[in-house]
N, C-alpha and C positions, 0 to 999 in steps of 0.2 A: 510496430516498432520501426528502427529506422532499420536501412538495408545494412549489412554486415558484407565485409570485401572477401574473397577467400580467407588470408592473413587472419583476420577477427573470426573466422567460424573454430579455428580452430582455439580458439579462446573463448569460448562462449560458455563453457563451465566454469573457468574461474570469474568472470563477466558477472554471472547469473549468482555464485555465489557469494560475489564481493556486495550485491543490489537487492537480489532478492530479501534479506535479513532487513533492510532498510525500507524497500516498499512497503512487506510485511507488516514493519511497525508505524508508516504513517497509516497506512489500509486498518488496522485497528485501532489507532487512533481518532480515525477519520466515523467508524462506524462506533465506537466510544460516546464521543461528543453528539452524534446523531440519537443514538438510543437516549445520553443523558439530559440533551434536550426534548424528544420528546415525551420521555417522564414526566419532567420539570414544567413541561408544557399542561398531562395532563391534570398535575395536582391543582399547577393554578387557574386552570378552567373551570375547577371543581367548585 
């Protein structure tokens, strides 16, 4: 991640809690589309 100044460490809970909700749902989205493609890959290999 990038470096944080003193000032920012002491923000770094609300930081984490304003982002982390957000990474979380592309990070699922991300591993979503992966599994649904390759499902969708193996039927029509079939």
């Amino acid at each position: 991640m990038c470096a944080l100044t003193p000032t920012e460490h002491e923000m770094t809970g609300d930081y984490a809690a304003a982002w982390l909700p957000a990474k979380f749902v592309a990070i699922k989205g991300i591993l979503f589309a992966g599994i649904f493609i390759v499902l969708v890959g193996r039927v029509i290999a079939r």
